[in-house]
C-alpha positions as CSV (number, residue, x, y, z in Angstrom):
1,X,8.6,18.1,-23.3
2,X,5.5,17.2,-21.7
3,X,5.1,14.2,-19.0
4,X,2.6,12.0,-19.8
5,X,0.9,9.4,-17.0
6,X,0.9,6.0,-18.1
7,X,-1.3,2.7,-16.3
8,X,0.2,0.6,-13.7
9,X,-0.3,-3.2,-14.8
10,X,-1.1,-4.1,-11.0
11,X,-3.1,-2.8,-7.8
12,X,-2.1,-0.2,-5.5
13,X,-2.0,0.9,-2.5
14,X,-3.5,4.2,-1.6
15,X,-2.6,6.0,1.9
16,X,-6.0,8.4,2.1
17,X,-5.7,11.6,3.9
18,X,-9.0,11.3,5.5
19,X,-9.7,14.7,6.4
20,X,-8.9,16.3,2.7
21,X,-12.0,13.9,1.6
22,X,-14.2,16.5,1.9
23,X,-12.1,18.6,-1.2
24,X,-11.4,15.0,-2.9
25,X,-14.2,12.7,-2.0
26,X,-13.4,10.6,-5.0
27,X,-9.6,10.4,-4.9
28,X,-9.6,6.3,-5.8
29,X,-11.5,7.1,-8.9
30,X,-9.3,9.7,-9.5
31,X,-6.2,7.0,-9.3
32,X,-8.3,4.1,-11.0
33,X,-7.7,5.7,-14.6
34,X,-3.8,5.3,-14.1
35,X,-3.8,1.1,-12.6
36,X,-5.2,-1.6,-14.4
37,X,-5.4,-3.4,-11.0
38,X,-7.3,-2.4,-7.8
39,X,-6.8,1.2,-5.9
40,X,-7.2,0.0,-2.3
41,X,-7.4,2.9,0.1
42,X,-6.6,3.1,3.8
43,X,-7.9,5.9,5.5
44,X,-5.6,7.8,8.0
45,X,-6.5,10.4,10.3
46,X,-3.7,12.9,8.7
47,X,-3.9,15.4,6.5
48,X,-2.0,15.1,3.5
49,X,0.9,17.4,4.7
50,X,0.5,15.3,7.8
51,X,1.4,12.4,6.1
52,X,5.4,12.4,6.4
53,X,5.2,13.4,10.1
54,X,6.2,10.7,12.7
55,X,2.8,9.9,14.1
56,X,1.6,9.5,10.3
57,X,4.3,7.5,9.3
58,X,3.7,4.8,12.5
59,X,0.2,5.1,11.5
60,X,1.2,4.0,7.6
61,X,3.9,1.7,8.5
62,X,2.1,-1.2,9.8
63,X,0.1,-0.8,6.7
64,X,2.2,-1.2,4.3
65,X,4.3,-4.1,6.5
66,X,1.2,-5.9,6.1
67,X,0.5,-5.5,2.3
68,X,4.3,-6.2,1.6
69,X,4.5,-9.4,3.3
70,X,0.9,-10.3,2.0
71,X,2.5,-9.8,-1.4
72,X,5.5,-11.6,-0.5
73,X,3.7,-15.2,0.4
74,X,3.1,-16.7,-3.0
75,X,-0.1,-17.9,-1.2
76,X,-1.5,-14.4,-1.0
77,X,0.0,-12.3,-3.7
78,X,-1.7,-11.4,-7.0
79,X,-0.4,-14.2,-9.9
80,X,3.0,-12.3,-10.7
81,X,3.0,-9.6,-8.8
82,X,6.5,-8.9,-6.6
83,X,5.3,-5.9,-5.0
84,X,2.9,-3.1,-4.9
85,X,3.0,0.3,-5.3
86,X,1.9,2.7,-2.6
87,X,1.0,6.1,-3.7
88,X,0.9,9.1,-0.3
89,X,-0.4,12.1,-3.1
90,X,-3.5,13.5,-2.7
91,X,-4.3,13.7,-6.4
92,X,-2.0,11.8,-9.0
């Protein structure tokens, strides 16, 4: 059987290898066709087999503290949205 993607109903979180952009320079667009919501992208200076090392991961962390707890206030989260997903892949 063959996988297929469906959308996310909600934003995302992206985690953006930074210097793969130059072989991916339009990785959000490439995520946009899978969420409904927005594909917001943060930049780190990792590659993407970088990205689960320790200085990547204190790099990320603080990131995604602050989007978790943004989603968390009801003053600040999207209407009905619990959490967010947060996607590390280079291409989906």
């Amino acid at each position: 059987r063959k996988h297929t993607l469906g959308e996310y109903d909600g934003d995302i979180v992206l985690v953006v290898a930074a210097p793969d952009l130059d072989r991916h320079p339009d990785i959000a667009a490439t995520w946009q066709r899978y969420v409904r919501g927005l594909v917001v992208e943060h930049p780190v200076p990792f590659t993407h087999s970088e990205l689960t090392d320790s200085d990547a991961v204190r790099a990320i962390g603080p990131v995604l503290d602050s989007v978790l707890e943004r989603h968390d206030d009801p003053h600040t989260a999207p209407a009905g949205c619990a959490r967010s997903v947060t996607a590390t892949r280079e291409t989906p």
